[in-house]
C-alpha positions in Angstrom: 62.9 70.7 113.0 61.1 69.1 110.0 60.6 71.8 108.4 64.0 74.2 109.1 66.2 74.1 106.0 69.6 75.4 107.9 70.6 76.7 111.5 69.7 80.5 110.6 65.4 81.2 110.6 65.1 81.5 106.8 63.8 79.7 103.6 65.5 80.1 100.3 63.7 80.7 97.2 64.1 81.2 93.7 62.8 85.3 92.4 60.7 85.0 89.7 60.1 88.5 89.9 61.7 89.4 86.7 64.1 92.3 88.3 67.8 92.1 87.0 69.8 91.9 89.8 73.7 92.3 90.2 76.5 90.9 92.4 79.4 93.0 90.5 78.1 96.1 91.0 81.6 97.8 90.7 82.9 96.0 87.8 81.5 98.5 84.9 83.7 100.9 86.9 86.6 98.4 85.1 85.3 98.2 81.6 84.8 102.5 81.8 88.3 102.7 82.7 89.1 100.2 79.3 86.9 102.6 77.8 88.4 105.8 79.0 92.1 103.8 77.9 90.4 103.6 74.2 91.4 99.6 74.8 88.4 98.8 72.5 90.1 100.9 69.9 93.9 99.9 70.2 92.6 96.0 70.4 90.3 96.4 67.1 93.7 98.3 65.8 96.6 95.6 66.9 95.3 92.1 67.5 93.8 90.2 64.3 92.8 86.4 64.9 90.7 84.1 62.9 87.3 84.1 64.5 84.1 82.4 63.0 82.7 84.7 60.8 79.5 85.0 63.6 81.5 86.2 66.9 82.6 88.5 69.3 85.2 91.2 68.0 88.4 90.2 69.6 88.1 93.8 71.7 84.8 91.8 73.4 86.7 89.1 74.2 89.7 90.5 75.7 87.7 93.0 77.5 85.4 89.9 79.0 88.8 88.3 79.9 89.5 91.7 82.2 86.7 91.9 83.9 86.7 88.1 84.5 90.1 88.3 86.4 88.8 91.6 88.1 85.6 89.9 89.2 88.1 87.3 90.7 87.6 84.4 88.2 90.8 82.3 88.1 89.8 79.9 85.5 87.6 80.2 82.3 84.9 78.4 83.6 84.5 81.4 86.1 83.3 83.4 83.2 80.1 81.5 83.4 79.3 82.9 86.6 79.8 86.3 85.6 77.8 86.1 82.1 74.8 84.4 83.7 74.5 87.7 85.8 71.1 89.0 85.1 71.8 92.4 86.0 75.7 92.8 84.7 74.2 91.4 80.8 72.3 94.9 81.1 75.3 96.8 82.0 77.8 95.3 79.7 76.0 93.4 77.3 76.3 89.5 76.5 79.7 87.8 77.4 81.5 84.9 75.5 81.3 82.0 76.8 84.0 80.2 78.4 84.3 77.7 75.0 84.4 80.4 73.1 86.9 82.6 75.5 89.0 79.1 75.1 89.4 79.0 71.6 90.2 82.7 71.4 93.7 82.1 73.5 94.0 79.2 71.4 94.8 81.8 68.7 96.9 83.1 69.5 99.1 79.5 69.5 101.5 78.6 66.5 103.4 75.5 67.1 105.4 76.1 63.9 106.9 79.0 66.2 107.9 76.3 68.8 109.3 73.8 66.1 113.3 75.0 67.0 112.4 74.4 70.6 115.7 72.3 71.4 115.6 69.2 73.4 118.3 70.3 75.5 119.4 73.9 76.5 116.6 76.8 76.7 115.4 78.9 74.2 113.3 82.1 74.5 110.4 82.1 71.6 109.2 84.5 68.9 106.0 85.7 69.6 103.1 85.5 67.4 101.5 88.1 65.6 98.8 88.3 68.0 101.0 88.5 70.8 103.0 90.9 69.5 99.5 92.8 68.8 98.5 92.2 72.3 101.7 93.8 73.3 101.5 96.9 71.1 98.3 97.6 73.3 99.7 97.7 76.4 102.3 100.0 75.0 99.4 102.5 74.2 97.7 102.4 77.5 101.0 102.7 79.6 101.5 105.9 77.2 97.7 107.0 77.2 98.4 106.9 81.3 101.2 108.8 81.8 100.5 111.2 79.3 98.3 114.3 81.3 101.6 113.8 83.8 104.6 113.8 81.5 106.8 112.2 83.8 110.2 113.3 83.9 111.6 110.1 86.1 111.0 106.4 85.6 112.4 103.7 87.6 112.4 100.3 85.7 112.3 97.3 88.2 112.7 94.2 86.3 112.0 90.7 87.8 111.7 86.8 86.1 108.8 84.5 88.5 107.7 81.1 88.2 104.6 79.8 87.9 104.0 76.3 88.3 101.8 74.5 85.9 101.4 70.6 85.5 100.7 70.2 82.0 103.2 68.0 80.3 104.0 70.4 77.6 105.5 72.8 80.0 109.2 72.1 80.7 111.1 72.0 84.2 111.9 75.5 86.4 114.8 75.7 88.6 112.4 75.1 91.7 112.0 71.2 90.3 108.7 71.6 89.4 107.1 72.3 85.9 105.5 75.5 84.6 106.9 78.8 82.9 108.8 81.5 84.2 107.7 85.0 82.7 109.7 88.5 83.0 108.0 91.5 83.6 109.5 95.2 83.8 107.8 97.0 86.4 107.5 101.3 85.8 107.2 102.0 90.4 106.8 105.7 89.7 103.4 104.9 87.6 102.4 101.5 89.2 102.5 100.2 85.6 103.6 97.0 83.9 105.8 98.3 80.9 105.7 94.8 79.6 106.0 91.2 79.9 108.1 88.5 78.1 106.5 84.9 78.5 108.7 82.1 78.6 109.5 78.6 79.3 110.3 77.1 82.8 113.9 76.2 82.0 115.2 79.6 80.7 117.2 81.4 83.1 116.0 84.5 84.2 118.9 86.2 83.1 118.9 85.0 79.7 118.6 87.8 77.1 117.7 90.8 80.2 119.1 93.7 77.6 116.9 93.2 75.4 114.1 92.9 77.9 114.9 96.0 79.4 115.0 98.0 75.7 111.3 96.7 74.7 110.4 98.2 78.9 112.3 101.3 77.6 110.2 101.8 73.9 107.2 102.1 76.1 107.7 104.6 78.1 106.8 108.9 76.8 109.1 110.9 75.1 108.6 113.2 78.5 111.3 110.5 80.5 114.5 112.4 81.0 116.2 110.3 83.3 116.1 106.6 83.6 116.9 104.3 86.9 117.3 100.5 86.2 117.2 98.0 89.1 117.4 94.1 89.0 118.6 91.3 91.3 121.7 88.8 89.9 119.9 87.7 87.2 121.0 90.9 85.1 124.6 91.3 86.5 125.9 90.8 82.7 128.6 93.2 80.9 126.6 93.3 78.0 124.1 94.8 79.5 126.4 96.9 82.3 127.7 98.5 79.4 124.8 99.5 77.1 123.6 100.8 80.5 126.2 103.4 81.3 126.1 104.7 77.7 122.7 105.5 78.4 119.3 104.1 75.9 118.0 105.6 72.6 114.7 107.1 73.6 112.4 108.4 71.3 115.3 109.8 69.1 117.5 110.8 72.5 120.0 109.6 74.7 118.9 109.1 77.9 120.9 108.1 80.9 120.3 105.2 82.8 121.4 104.6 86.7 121.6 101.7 87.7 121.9 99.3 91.0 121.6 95.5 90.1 122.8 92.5 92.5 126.3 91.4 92.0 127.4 88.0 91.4 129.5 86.8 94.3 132.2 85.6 92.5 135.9 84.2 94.4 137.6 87.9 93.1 135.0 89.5 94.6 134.4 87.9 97.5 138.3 87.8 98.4 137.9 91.8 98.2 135.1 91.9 100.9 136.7 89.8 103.1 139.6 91.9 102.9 138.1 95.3 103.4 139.2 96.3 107.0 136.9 95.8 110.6 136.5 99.6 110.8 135.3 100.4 106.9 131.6 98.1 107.8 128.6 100.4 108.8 125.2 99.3 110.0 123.0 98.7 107.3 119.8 100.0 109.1 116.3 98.9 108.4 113.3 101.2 108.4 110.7 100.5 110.8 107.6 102.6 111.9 110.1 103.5 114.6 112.4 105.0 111.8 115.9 103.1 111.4 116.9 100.5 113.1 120.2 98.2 113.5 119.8 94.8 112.2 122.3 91.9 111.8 123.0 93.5 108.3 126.5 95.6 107.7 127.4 97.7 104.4 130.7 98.8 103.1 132.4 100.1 100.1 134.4 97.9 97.9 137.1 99.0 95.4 136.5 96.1 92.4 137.0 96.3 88.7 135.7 92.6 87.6 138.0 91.3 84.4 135.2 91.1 82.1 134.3 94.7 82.5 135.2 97.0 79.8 135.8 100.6 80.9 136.3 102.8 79.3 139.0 106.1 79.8 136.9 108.4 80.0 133.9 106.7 82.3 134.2 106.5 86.0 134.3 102.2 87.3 131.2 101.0 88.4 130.9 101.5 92.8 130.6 98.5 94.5 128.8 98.3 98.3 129.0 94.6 99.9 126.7 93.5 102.8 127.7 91.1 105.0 124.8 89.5 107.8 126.0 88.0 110.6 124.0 84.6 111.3 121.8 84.0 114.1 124.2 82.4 116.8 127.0 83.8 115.1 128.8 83.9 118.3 128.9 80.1 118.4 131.0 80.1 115.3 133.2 83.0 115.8 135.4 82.0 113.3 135.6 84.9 111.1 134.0 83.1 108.0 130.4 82.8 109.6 129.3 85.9 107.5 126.9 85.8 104.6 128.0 88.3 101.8 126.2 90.1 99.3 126.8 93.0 96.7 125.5 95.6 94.4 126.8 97.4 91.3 125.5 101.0 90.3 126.9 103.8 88.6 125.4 106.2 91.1 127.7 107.9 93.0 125.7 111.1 94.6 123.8 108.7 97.2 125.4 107.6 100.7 125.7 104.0 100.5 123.1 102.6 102.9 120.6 104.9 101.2 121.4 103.3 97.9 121.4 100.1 99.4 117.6 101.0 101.1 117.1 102.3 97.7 118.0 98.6 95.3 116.1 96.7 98.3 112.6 99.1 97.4 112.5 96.7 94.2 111.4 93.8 96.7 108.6 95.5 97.5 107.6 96.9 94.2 108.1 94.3 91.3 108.2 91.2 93.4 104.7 92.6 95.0 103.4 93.1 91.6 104.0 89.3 90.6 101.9 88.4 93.7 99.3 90.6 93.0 99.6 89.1 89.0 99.9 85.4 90.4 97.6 85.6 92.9 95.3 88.5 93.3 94.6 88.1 89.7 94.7 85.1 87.7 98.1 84.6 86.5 98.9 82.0 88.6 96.5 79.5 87.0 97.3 78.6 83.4 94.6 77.7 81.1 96.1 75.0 79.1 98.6 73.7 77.5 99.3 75.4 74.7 101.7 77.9 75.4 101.7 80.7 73.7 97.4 80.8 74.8 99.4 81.0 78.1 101.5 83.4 77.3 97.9 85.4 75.9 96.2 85.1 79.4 99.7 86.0 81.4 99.7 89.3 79.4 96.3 89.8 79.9 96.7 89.6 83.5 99.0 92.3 83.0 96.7 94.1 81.2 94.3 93.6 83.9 97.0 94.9 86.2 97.0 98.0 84.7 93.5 99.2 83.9 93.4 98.5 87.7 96.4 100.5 88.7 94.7 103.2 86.2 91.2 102.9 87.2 93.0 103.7 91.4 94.6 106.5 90.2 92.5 108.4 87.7 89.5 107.7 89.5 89.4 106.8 92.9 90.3 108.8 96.3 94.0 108.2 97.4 93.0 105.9 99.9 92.3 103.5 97.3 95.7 103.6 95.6 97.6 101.3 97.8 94.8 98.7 98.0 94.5 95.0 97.3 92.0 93.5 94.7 90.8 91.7 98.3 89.9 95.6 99.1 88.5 96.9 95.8 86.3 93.5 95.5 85.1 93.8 99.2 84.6 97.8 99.2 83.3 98.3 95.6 83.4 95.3 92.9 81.4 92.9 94.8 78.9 95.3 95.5 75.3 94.2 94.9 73.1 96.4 92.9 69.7 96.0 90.9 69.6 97.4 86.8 66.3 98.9 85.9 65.7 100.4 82.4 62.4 103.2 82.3 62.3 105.7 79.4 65.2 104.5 77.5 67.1 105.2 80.0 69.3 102.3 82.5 70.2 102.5 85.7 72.1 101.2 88.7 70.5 101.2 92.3 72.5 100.7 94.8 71.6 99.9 98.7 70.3 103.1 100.3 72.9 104.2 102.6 76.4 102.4 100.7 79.0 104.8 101.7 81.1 103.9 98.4 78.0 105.5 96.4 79.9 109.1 96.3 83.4 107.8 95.4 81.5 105.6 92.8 79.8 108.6 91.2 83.1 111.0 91.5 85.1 108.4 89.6 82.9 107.5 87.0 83.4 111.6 86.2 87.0 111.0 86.5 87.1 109.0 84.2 84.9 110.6 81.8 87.3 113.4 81.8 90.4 111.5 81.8 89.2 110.2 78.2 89.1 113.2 76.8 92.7 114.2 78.1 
């Protein structure tokens, strides 16, 4: 026993051997898809921060900061791990170090920026040059994406989260505990992050949604000719109601915009679902594996015209649908109040109601999935300090992140890889091991004899080499 160092029959040792092995074996697949983007290019082009005159380029760091996040680092200190991998230094050449990847976010901070920050109330901040740089290159890869397709449809999902964060500089979020509460407008045709506005944790999430949506709206190609817009409560405002049935400026163009956003449940409006008769309420099915099913959940059409709403002579009133779900045990309190309502604007008139409804409900799964995936699959869910437009750096680089992913799936890998997880893609091909060896000038990447994901690997790789050229 004296000499058994664990319960399994072997010894560990340290390889001397010289041979530059790697744990990330899939994670150059990453930076060729940032390559293939031209990220390198639009970064050198958009973001400009004071650096010591001996450092990275900031295209380095931010791609470092990707391929951190894809690796599954959720801190900077993660990056250490990466960079001290023997063989990924010969694939992708010296990383910063996590200091050094620190004081990059850090400029992208100006507290002069913050100064009008009001004690009381909420106030949604400029961004700083950097930032907006930052954001000018996601515009060009959502474009550079979409472009061999020209789409002709986009749906715009748009959704506030919160992310909790301890420091003392950030301010309180409805949920009673401190951190930020970011927007992002999700494109579900594309699996792409249009963009992302950083904020503080006590500004509503419906504060300012128009002109959220119009900077989602810039980024999409001139191919877009018809536009669908859906949101929960947070953007059931008449402001924006309005610029939405006039349609958007796109690229020189009106476009029109259909919308279905979550209605307020105001006293007017409630009184008018209560009064809309036993025999007007359908089942509001769900969709199973087993195709539709009934539920507790009922639909119905409601004739409303809210007081704020401006309508115009010749445009058609907004169609409202309520939902009313009938609490478990409702029978025990048959009192005919023991409903729970709900309801949905939209200007779209050519769909039967409980398809539209199934139709709002799809943003659920789409832009409230992508902030898990953001939060948690990926490392927007841990902020890096306290500084917070740094934070609001590393949130957008996690939607960067976010995208060269949802490129690299796409343009590069088989369709069974399209729906995956990071969990997937890090157990099936990131996390691969590997050994580097470099003979006549040239490098390569052995991988186990025998990996099924060797093929795929290779086929991609040419993807993407002709998906950079498009």
């Amino acid at each position: 026993m004296a000499d058994r160092e664990g319960l399994l029959p072997f010894k560990l040792i340290e390889d001397d051997s010289g041979e530059a092995l790697t744990s990330f074996s899939g994670l150059p697949l990453v930076i060729e898809t940032c390559e293939a983007l031209g990220l390198s290019g639009l970064v050198k082009r958009h973001v400009r921060i004071k650096q010591r005159e001996r450092g990275y380029r900031e295209s380095k760091y931010v791609e470092s900061v990707i391929a951190l996040i894809a690796a599954g680092g959720d801190c900077l200190e993660d990056i250490e791990q990466v960079r001290a991998d023997a063989g990924l230094k010969l694939l992708l050449g010296e990383m910063p170090s996590a200091e050094a990847v620190r004081f990059f976010l850090y400029a992208f901070h100006d507290e002069e920026l913050l100064k009008h920050r009001p004690l009381e109330g909420a106030l949604i901040a400029e961004e700083t040059k950097p930032l907006k740089g930052l954001w000018e290159v996601n515009r060009q890869i959502v474009l550079k994406a979409s472009r061999g397709e020209k789409p002709k449809v986009a749906t715009v999902d748009q959704d506030a989260t919160v992310v909790e964060s301890h420091k003392e500089q950030s301010k309180m979020t409805y949920l009673g505990e401190r951190g930020y509460q970011p927007v992002i407008n999700y494109w579900a045709e594309q699996d792409l992050i249009l963009s992302d506005e950083f904020r503080d944790g006590n500004v509503p999430a419906g504060m300012d949604c128009l002109t959220s949506f119009l900077r989602a709206a810039s980024c999409l190609p001139d191919s877009v000719e018809k536009l669908y817009f859906r949101s929960d409560s947070a953007a059931y405002q008449h402001k924006l109601l309005d610029v939405l049935r006039e349609g958007v400026e796109l690229h020189g163009r009106k476009v029109a915009v259909y919308f279905a956003i979550s209605a307020d449940m105001t006293e007017a409006l409630k009184g008018k679902i209560t009064s809309v008769s036993e025999p007007a309420w359908k089942p509001l099915r769900k969709m199973t594996e087993k195709g539709l099913i009934e539920g507790r959940k009922q639909w119905a059409e409601v004739e409303f015209i809210p007081s704020a709403a401006s309508v115009k002579k010749d445009m058609k009133p907004d169609r409202y649908l309520a939902i009313r779900v009938r609490p478990w045990q409702g029978e025990l309190f048959s009192d005919g109040n023991s409903y729970h309502y709900y309801a949905v604007v939209t200007n779209r008139w050519e769909l039967d109601g409980e398809e539209l409804l199934r139709w709002q409900r799809e943003r659920c799964g789409s832009v409230e999935k992508v902030h898990d995936v953001v939060k948690n699959d990926l490392a927007g869910g841990v902020m890096p300090c306290g500084r917070f437009f740094a934070n609001a750096a590393w949130w957008r680089l996690n939607c960067l992140c976010y995208n060269v992913i949802s490129v690299m799936k796409r343009k590069a890998l088989p369709p069974s890889f399209w729906p995956a997880r990071m969990k997937a893609l890090r157990f099936h091909l990131i996390g691969v091991a590997g050994k580097v060896v470099s003979h006549a000038r040239s490098t390569f990447l052995k991988l186990t004899e025998g990996y099924r994901g060797l093929i795929p690997y290779r086929e991609a790789r040419s993807q993407l080499l002709v998906f950079s050229s498009a």
